[in-house]
N, C-alpha and C positions, 0 to 999 in steps of 0.2 A: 621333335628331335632338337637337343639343344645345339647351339649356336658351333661350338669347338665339335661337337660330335659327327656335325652336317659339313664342316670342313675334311675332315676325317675320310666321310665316306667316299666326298667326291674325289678327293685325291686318290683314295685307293680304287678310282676306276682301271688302274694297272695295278698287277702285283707287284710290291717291295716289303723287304723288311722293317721292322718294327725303326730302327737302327736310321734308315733313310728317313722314313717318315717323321723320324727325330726334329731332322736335319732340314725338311721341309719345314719344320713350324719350331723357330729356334726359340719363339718368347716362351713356348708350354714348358714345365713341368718333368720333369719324367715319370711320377708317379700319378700327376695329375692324367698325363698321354696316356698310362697303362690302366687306368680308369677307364678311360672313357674307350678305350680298345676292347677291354671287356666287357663293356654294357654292351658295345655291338656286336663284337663274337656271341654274346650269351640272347641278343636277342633275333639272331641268325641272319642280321643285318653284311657282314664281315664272316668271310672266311679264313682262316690260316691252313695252308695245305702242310703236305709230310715235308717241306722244304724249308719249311718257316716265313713261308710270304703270306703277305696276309692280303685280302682282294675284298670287293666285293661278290657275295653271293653268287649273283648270275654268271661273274666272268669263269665259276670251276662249276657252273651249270649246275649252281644249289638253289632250292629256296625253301623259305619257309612258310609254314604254315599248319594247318589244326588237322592233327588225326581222327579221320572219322571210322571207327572199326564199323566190323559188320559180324554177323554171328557165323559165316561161313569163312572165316581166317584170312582173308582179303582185307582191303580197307581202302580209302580214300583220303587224300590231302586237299582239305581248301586251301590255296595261297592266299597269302598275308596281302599280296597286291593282284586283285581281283583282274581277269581279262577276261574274252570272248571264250575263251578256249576251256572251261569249265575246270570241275577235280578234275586231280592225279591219278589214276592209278595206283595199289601197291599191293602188289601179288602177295602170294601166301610165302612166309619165310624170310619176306623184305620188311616187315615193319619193325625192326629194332628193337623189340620189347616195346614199342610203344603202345598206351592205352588209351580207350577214348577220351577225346575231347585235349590231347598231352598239344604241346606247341612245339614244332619237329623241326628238324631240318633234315630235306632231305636230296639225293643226287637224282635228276634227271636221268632216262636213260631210254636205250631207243624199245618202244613200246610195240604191241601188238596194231590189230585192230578191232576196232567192236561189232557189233552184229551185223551194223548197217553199212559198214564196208569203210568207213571213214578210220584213219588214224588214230590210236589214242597214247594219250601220254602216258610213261607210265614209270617210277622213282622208284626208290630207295630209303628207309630212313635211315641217316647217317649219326646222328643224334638227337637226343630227347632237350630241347632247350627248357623247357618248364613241363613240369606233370600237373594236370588237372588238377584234379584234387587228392587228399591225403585221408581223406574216409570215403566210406563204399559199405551199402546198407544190401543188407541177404539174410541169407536164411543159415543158420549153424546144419552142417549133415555130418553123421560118422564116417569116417573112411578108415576100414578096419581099426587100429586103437587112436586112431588122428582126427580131429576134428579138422573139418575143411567149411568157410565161407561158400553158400553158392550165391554171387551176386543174384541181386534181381534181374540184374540187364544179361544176359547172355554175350555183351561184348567182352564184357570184362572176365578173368580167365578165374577159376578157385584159386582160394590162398587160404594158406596154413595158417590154423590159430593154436599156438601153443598154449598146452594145457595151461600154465603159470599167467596166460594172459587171458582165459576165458572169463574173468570175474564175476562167475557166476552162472552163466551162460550155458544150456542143456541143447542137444540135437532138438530140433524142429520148433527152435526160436527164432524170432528172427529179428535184426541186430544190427547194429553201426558199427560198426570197424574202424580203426586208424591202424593205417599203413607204415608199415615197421623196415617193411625192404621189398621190393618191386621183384628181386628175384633178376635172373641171369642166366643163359643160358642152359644148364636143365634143374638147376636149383629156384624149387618152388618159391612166390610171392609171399611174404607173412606180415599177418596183423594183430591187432589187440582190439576185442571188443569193448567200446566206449560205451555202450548203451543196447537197453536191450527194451524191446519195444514187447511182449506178449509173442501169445501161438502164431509160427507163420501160418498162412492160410488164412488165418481173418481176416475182420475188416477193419478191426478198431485197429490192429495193430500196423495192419497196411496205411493206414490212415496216420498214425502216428508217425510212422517212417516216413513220409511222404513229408510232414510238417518238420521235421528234423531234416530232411535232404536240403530243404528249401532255407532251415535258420529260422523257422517258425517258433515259438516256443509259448505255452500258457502261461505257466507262472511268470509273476514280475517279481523283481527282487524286495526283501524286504524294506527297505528303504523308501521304494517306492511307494508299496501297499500302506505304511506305516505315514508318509505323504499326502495321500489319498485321505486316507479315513481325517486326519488331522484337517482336513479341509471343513467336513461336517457337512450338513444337508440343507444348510440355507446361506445365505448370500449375506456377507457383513455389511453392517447398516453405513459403513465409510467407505465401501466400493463404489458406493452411488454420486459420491462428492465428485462435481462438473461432468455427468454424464446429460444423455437429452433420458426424458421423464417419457417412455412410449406406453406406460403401464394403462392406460385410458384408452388407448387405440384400439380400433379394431384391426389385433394380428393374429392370424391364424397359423398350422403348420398344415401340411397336405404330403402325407407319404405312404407306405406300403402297409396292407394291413398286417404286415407281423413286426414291421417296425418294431425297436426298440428305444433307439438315439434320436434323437430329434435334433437334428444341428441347422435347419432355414424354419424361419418362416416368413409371411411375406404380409404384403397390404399394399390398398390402391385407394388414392384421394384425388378424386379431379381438384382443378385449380380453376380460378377464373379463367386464365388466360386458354383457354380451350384446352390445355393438355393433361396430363394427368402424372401425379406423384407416383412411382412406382418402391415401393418401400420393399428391400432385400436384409432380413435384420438374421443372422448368424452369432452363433453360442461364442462369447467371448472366453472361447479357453484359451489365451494367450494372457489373462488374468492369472490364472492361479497354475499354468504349465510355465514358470518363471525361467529359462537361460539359465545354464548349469546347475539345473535343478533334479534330485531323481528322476521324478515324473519327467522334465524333459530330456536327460539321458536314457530313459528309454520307450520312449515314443521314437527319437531320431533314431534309435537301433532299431525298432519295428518302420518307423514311416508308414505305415500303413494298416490297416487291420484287415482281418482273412475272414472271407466268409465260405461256411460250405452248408448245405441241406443239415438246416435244425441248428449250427451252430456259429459262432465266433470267435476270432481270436483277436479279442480289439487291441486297439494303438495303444489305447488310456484303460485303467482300473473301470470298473463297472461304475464306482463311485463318484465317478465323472460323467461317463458317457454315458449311462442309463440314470443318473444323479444329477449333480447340480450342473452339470451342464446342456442337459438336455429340456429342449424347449417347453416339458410339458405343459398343459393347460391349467389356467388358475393357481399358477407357480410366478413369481418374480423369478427372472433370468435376467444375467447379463448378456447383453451381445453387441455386437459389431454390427453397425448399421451402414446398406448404402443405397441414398437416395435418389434417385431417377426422375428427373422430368422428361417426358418422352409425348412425342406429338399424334397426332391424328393418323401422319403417315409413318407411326413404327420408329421415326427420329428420335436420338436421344441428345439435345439440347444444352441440357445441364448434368453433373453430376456431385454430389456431395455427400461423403464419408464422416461416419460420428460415431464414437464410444456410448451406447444408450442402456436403459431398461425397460421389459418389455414384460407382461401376462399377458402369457396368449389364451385366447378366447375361444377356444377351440383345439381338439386333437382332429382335423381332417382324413380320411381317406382316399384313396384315388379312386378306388372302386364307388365308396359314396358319390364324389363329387363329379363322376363320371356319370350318376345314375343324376344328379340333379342336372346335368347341363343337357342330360335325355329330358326332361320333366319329369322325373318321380314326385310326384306328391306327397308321399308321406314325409321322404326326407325333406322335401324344399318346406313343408311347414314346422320340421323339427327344428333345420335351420334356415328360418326365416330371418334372423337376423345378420347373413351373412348370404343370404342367394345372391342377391342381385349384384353384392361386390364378385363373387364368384365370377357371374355370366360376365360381367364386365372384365373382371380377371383374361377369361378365354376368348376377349374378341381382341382384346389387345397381343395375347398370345399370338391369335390368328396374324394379324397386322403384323410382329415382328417378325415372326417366322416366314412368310411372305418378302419381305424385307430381304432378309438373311439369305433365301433361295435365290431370292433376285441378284445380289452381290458374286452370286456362283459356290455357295458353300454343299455341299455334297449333304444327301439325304441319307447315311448309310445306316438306315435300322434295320437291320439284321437279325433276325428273330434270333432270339436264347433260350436254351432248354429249361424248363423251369422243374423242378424236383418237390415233391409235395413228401413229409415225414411224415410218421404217428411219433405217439409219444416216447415212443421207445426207440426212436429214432431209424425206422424202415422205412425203406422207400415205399408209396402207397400212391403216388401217382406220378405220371412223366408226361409234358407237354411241353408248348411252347408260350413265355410269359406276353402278353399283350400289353399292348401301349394305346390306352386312349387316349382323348382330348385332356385331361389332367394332366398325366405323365408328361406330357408334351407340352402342358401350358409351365410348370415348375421348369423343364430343363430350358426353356426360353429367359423364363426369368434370371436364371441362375447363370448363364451364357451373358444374360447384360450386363449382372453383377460384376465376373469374371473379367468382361471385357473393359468394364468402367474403372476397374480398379489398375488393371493394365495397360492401360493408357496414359491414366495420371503416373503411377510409378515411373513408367519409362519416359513419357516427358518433360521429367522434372529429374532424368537421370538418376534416377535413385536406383538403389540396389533393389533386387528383388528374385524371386524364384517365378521364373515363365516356365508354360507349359508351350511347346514347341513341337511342332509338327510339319516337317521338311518337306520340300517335293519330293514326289515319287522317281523311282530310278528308269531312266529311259528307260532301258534293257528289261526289265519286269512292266512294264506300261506297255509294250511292244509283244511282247509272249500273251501278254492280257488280250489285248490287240487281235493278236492272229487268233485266238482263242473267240472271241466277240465275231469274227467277221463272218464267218457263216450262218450266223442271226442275223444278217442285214446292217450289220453296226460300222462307218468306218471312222476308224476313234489314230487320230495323228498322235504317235506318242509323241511326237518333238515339241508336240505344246502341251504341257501337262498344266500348264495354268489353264487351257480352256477347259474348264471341268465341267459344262454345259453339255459338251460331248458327252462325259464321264454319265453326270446325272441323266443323260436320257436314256442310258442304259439302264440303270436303277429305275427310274418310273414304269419301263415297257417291261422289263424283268418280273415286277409286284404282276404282274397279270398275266403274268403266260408257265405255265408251270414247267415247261419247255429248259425255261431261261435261269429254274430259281436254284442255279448255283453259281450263278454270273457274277451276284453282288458280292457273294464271299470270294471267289476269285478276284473282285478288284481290291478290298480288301486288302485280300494277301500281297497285292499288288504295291499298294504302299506303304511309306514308311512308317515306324512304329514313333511314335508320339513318345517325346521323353519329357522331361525335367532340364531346362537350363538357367543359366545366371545370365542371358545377354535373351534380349528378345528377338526370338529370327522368326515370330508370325506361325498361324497355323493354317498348314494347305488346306485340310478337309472340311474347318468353316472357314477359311476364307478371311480370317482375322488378323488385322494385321498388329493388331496386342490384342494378349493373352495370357491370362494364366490363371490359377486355382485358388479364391479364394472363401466359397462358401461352405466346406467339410473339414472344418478341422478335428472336428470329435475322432475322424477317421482319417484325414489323410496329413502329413507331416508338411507337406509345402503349404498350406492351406492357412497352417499355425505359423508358420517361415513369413510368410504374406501380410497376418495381420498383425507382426513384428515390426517389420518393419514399414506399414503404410500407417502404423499408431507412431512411429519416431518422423515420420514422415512430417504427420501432423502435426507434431507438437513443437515441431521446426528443431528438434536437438540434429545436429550435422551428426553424418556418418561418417563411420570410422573404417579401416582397412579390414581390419576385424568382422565389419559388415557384410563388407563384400566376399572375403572369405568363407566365411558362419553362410551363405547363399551358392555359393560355390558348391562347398561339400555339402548341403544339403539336395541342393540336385542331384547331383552324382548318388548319394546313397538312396534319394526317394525312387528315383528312378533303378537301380540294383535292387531295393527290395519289393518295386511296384512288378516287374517282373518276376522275382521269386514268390510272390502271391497271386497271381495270375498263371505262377505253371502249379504251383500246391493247386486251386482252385480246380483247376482243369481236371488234373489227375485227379483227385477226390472225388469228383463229378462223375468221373469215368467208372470208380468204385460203385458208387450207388445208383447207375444206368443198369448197370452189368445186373446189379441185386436184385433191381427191379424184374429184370428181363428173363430172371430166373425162371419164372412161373410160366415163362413160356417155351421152353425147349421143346422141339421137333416140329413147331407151328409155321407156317408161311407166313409170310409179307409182301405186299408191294415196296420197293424202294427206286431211291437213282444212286447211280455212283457218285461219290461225295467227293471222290479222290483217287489216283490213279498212281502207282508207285511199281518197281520190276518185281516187286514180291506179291500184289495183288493189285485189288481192289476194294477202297472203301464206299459202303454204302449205308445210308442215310436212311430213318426209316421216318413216315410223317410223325412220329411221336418226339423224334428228336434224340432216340439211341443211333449210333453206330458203331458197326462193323468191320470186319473183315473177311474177304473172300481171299485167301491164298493164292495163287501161281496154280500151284500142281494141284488144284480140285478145278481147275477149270478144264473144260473139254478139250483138247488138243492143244497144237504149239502155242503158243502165244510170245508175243516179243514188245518191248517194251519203247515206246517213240517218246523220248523226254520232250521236244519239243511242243509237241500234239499233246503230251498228256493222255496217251492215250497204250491199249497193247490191243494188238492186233493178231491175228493166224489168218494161215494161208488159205482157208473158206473165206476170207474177206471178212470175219466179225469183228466186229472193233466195238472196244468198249472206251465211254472217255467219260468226263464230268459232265453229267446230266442224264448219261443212260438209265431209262427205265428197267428196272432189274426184277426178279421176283425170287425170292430167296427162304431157305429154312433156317433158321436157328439153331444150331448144333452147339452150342458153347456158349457159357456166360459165366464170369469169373468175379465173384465179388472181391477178390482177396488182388487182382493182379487189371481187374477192370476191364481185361481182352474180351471183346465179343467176337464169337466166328459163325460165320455163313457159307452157306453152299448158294450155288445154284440150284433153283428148281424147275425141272422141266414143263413144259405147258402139258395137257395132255397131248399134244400133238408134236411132243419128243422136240418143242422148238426154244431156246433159252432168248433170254432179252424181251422178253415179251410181257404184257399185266397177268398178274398170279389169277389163275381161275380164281372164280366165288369157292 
């Protein structure tokens, strides 16, 4: 809140006219006052009643905050300023035209109560201060000679698409819309279709809209493309002028076997002095992705690149990221080198950063290099000339990571569903992706990297893009908490920095199958990890600088980094323009590290569902994954989930937010971790929904393991 604004509001802890509060602040303005009156009227900061006083919010019992609809005509308001006392209520008829996700304000008013006998609040919307969003992606249906959108979310209400704005657009398309008029009282909502994505009902075309919701997009502009190719497929012989000469080394890369991008590779040289050089050498695309350059106007507009089963949607043109800047073997690459002396015991001593070039000597595997640190013989004599730095590689791993646990950094590996394609792009197999001793020794390495670079940055005050990860919220550490403590756990939220606690829940969790939805409940438990321009430290390693500097092929702070730790080096002073250019680079990597992380999700959910087709009316063992007043989700060991509804479960059930848990008056209670055994009734490639029943034992009993 700026400075005149937070004057403003304190004075209007009474009602007065505009007129008085003139007269309270004689040096403002009057047109400047009525500025800044309106930024707070509009952000439902300030009220003005039918009198013309203008107040703060709470004093005419208003507040603001986010309309959450629900498909049963009801809704919910988060406030804007968070308390114990949870959402709003807002019965059916009270929500003002508002739609999901819109920024309301609305009137307090004296409420019911809920199941459990307690109070509840429950408003009014009195106005819509900001609408969500201004597109909304569905399907086109007839409605006798009218075409009508039906969103995909059932929150959102049909709207008319007038013939003259279908552009093109046929019944049983399905389409992006922009919103023309919200509609009013009983005059319907209208839009115009922006884009039309294929047959509703598929996958490809679910999938497209998904990557449109989110601001996804494949092509790059011509300009860029036209930037890319003009670069060409080898590395000009004066890019090498005062770089260090790594081409003699032994560097290798060690990543996924369907890898494409190759953006680390690493090496290790003991020293005399007992310790050993850990070499972190990274694809110098901050070379040829030049500051107001296409390519880096849209990399900053993607920030990041999206991945889903079988495909891509990278940051950089192919011609970069799968081209000359990717590490391949028996290639010269440029990259970005940083050098590590690190001791016996995991210490890191020295550190030192240099522009180099590098042939790597190797395309590694994890799964190979997993099978050498097993002793395979075949591989370890294929690469014999790289074992034994390997083996050496993975005890140093061991040692840091040791190290790192001991400082209190949380272990939270979390399995992920992993999606196997054919070439035709079907799902053909569903599991969960495994993390050897490889996997493990690279994110170690990458972690020193990361952490060596952010430390020189912020102690030489320089600008830069950290990656930040806040403490956890008492109030969610606490619901964690009461959740843990029937397992034997008693975890104090008031110290969230002892994460020793934390972690010994995660260790005793990995071995009890009891427990294994505890670590994704702490998870959810803390805060989401963003992008910032000030270093505030990261909770869950425990790092007190940090930030991202080994993926730039993929990730836009990464290329922000070695921006500015190359101006760094070369001693050229920074400018405001620096600090700026690091600013809104956080802010947008983190808005789109998030809109690639809900595309991924939902795509995922597409091709579970696809998979899970071939098994309709088949049993499972599961546990409940999740617990909501509409159901129950459940979790199956392959890594699809589900849904069990409300009204397919056997009798009343009611729903304890607290607990996380719904219960009926036989005493069953179902919460996160219940073993469940369920049939398959539903799998939707097109909408990704899976549905479940319960199935009974033969001995008419539910909650139990599904017979053989």
């Amino acid at each position: 809140m700026q400075q005149l604004d937070r004057e403003i509001f304190e004075l209007l802890a009474r009602p007065m006219r505009i007129e008085e509060l003139r007269r309270l602040l004689p040096g403002i303005g009057k047109q400047e006052l009525k500025t800044c009156v309106q930024r707070l009227t509009q952000s439902g900061q300030i009220v003005k009643n039918k009198k013309n006083r203008l107040a703060q919010a709470a004093h005419f019992g208003c507040i603001a905050g986010t309309y959450l609809a629900t498909e049963r005509g009801f809704g919910f308001v988060a406030p804007d300023e968070k308390d114990d006392r949870g959402d709003i209520f807002i019965p059916p008829q009270a929500g003002g035209g508002a739609w999901q996700g819109d920024h309301v304000l609305i009137q307090i008013r004296e409420g019911g109560r809920r199941r459990d006998g307690a109070p509840r609040r429950e408003g009014e919307v009195v106005r819509i201060l900001e609408r969500s969003r201004e597109e909304i992606v569905g399907a086109v249906r007839r409605r006798g000679k009218t075409c009508v959108l039906e969103p995909a979310s059932k929150k959102f209400p049909e709207i008319i698409l007038p013939k003259a704005h279908l552009n093109g657009a046929q019944p049983g398309d399905r389409v992006a819309v922009r919103m023309m008029y919200y509609g009013e009282g009983k005059v319907l909502p209208q839009a115009a279709v922006t884009q039309v994505f294929g047959e509703n009902g598929t996958m490809q075309a679910s999938i497209a809209a998904i990557l449109h919701e989110n601001g996804i997009y494949e092509a790059f502009s011509p300009e860029t493309a036209a930037q890319a190719q003009s670069l060409g497929d080898r590395i000009p012989l004066d890019a090498l002028a005062g770089r260090r000469d790594l081409r003699d080394e032994l560097i290798f890369t060690i990543d996924g076997d369907s890898a494409k991008d190759f953006d680390d590779a690493i090496s290790l040289t003991p020293l005399e002095n007992g310790r050993v050089l850990l070499g972190v050498h990274i694809a110098d695309v901050s070379h040829y992705v030049t500051p107001g350059s296409p390519l880096d106007d849209d990399a900053y507009r993607r920030s990041t690149s999206v991945y889903y089963p079988g495909h891509v949607v990278p940051m950089l043109p192919f011609a970069l990221s799968d081209g000359l800047c990717s590490l391949v073997p028996g290639e010269d690459r440029l990259t970005f080198s940083a050098f590590l002396e690190i001791g016996a015991d995991g210490r890191r001593h020295k550190a030192e950063f240099s522009k180099s070039v590098i042939c790597s000597k190797a395309r590694m595997t994890y799964n190979n290099v997993n099978k050498i640190l097993d002793g395979d013989a075949e591989l370890t004599e294929k690469y014999d000339f790289l074992t034994e730095t390997v083996k050496k590689m993975a005890e140093l791993a061991d040692v840091l990571r040791k190290r790192r646990m001991e400082r209190g950094a949380l272990d939270l590996d979390i399995p992920e569903a992993e999606i196997t394609v054919d070439e035709q792009g079907e799902p053909v197999a569903l599991g969960y992706r495994t993390r050897g001793r490889a996997e493990k020794m690279i994110e170690e390495f990458m972690l020193q990297a990361n952490e060596a670079v952010a430390e020189y940055m912020d102690k030489h005050g320089n600008p830069a893009v950290f990656r930040v990860h806040e403490n956890p919220d008492p109030e969610k550490l606490r619901v964690f908490a009461q959740f843990a403590r029937p397992f034997g756990y008693r975890i104090d939220p008031s110290k969230p920095q002892d994460t020793k606690q934390l972690q010994l829940v995660l260790d005793k969790a990995a071995d009890d199958p009891r427990q294994r939805a505890l670590p994704t409940l702490l998870l959810r438990s803390l805060a989401r990890a963003r992008y910032a321009e000030e270093n505030l430290g990261h909770y869950g390693l425990q790092a007190k600088y940090y930030l991202h500097f080994t993926s730039p092929i993929r990730r836009y702070p990464d290329l922000a980094t070695h921006r500015m730790l190359q101006k760094a080096l070369s001693g050229d002073a920074f400018t405001r323009a620096d600090y700026e250019f690091c600013e809104n680079a956080a802010s947008q990597s983190t808005t789109r590290e998030l809109a690639a992380d809900t595309a991924e999700r939902d795509i995922d959910k597409l091709f579970i569902a696809a998979y899970m087709e071939q098994f309709l009316g088949q049993d499972f063992d599961g546990e409940v994954s999740g617990v909501q007043a509409f159901g129950l989700f459940v979790s199956l060991p392959n890594g699809a989930e589900g849904l069990i509804r409300i009204e397919s479960l056997p009798g009343y059930f009611e729903y304890d937010d607290q607990k996380m848990a719904l219960t009926n008056r036989a005493g069953v209670r179902y919460t996160i971790g219940t073993p469940v055994c369920v049939r398959l009734v539903a799998a939707n490639r097109a909408s990704g929904q899976i549905d479940f029943v319960l199935t009974p034992t033969p001995h008419g009993k539910v909650n139990e393991t599904c017979p053989d």
